[in-house]
GUGUVEX-255768 format. One record per residue (C-alpha): residue in three letters; x, y, z; chain; residue number from 0. Coordinates in nm, 3 decimals. Layout:
residues N
+-----+---------+---------+---------+-------+-----+
: res :       X :       Y :       Z : chain :   n :
+-----+---------+---------+---------+-------+-----+
: ALA :       X :       Y :       Z :     A : NUM :
...
+-----+---------+---------+---------+-------+-----+
end
This chain:
residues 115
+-----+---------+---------+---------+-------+-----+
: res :       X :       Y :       Z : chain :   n :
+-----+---------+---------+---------+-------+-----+
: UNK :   4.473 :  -6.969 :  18.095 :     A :   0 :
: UNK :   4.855 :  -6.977 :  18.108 :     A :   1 :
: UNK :   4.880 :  -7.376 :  18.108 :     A :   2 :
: UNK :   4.652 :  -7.424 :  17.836 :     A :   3 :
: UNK :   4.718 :  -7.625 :  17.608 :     A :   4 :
: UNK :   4.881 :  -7.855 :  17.895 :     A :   5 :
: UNK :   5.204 :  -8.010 :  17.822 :     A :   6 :
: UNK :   5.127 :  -8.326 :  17.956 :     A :   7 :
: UNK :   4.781 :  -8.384 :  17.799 :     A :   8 :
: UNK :   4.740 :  -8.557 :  17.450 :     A :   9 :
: UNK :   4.677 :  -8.357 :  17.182 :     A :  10 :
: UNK :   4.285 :  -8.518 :  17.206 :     A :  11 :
: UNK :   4.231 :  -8.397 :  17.546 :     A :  12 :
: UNK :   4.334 :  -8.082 :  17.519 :     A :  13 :
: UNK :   4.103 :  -8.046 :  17.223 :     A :  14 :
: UNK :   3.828 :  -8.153 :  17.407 :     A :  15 :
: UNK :   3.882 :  -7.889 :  17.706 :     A :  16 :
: UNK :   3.888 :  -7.612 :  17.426 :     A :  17 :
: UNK :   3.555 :  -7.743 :  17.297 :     A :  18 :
: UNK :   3.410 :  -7.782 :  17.654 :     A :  19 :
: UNK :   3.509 :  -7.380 :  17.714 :     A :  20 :
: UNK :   3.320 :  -7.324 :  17.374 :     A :  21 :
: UNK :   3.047 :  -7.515 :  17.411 :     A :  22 :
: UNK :   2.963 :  -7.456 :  17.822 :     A :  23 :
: UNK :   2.804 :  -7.557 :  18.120 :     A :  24 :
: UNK :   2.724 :  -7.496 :  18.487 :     A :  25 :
: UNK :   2.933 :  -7.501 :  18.769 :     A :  26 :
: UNK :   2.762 :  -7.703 :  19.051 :     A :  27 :
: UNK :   2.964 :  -7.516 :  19.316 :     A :  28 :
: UNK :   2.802 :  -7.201 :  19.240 :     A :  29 :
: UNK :   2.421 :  -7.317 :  19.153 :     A :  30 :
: UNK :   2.199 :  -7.110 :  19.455 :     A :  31 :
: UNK :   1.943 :  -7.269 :  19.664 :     A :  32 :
: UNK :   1.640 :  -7.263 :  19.511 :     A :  33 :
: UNK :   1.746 :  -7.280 :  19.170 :     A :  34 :
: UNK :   1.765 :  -7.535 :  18.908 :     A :  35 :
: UNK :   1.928 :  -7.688 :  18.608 :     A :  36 :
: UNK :   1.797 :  -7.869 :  18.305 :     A :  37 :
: UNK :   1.994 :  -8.098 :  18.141 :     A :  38 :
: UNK :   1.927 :  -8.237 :  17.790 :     A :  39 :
: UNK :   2.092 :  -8.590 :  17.726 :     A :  40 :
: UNK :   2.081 :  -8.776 :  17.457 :     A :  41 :
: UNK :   1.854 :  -8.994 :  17.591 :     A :  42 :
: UNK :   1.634 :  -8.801 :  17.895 :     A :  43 :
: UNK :   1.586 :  -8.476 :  17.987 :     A :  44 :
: UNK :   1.707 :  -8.462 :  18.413 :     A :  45 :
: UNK :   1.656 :  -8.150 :  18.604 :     A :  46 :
: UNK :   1.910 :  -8.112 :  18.922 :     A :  47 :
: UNK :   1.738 :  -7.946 :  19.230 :     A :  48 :
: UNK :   1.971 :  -7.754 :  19.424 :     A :  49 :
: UNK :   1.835 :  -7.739 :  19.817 :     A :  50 :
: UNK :   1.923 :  -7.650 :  20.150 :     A :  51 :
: UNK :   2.054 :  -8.027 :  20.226 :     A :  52 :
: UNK :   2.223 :  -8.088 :  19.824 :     A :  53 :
: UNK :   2.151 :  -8.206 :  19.495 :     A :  54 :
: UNK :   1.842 :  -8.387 :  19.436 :     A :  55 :
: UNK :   1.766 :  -8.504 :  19.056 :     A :  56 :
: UNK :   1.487 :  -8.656 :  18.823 :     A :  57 :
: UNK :   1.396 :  -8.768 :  18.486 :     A :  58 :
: UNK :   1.610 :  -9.131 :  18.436 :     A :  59 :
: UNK :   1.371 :  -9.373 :  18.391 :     A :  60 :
: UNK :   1.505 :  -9.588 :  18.586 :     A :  61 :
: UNK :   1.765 :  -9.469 :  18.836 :     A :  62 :
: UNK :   1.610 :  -9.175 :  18.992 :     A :  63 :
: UNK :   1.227 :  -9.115 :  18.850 :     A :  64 :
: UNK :   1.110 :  -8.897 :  19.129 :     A :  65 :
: UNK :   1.343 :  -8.622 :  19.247 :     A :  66 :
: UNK :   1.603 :  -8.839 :  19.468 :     A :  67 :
: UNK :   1.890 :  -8.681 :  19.677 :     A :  68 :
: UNK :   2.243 :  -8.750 :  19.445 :     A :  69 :
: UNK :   2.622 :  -8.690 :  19.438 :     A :  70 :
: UNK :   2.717 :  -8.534 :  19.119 :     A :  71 :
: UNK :   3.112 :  -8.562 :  19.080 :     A :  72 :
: UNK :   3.118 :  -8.349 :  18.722 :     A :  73 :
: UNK :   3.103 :  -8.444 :  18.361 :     A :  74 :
: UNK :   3.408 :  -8.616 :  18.168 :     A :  75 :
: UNK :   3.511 :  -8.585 :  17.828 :     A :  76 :
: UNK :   3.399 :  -8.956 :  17.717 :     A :  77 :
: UNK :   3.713 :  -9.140 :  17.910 :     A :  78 :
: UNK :   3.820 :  -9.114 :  18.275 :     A :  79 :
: UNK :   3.923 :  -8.738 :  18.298 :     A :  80 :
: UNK :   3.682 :  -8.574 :  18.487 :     A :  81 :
: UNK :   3.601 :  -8.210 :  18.499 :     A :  82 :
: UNK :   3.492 :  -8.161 :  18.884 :     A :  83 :
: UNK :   3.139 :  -8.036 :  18.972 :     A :  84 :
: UNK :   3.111 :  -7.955 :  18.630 :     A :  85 :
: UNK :   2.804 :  -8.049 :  18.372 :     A :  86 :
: UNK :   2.866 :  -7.959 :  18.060 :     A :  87 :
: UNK :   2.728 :  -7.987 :  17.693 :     A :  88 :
: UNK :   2.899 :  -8.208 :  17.444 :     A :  89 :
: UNK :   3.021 :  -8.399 :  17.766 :     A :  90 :
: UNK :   2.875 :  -8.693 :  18.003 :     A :  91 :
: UNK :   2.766 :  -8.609 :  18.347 :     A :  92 :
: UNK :   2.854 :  -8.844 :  18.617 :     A :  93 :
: UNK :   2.646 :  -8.942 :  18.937 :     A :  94 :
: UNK :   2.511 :  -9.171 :  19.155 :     A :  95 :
: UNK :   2.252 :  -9.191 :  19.489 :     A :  96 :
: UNK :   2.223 :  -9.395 :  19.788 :     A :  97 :
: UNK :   1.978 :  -9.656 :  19.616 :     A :  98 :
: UNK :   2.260 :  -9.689 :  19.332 :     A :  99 :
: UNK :   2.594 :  -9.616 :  19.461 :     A : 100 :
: UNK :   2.808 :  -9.753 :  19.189 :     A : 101 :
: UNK :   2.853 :  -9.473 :  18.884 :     A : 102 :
: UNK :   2.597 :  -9.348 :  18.675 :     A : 103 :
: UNK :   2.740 :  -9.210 :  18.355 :     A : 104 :
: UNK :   2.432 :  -9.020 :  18.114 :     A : 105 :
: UNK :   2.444 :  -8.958 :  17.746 :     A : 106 :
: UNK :   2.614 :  -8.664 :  17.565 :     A : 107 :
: UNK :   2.465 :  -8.382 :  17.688 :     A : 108 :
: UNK :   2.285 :  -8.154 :  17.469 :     A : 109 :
: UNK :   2.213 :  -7.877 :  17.620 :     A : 110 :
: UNK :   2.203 :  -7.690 :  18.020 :     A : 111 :
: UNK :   1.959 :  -7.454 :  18.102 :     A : 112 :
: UNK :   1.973 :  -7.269 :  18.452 :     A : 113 :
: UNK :   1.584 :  -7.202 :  18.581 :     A : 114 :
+-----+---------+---------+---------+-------+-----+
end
């Protein structure tokens, strides 16, 4: 990466990017229909549904139980810089679905699994 570290970051942030590359993730934008992604947080286990019509997820107790149909903008680094379509360990995914439009921010994530 030729702009890495960035210039204009704080010395922080561009820490955190070098641990995100470490540590990994999944790239929404190229998760196949049909296939799947488990993601350990801190405090629930949610599995992401990729199908024909989007993202579906389950597993928060209380925001989406059953497999409901959800906007996932990425993950961010614990602040308000987000990495797009990204969910990735050591990070915080952020979503939200129709019945709860306002952000949904998880736990650290501990660990992605594609199935």
């Amino acid at each position: 990466m030729s702009d890495f570290p960035h210039p204009n970051w704080d010395d922080a942030v561009n820490a955190a990017v070098v641990r995100n590359e470490v540590m990994g993730g999944a790239d929404l934008t190229q998760l196949a229909v049909g296939k799947m992604l488990i993601v350990r947080c801190q405090d629930c286990t949610l599995a992401v549904d990729r199908r024909e019509d989007g993202l579906y997820i389950s597993g928060h107790p209380e925001f989406c139980p059953v497999f409901t149909k959800c906007t996932i903008s990425g993950s961010n680094y614990g602040g308000s810089m987000l990495k797009m379509h990204w969910v990735g360990r050591g990070m915080f995914m952020e979503f939200h679905t129709e019945a709860h439009p306002k952000r949904i921010v998880t736990s650290e994530i501990l660990e992605v699994t594609e199935v």
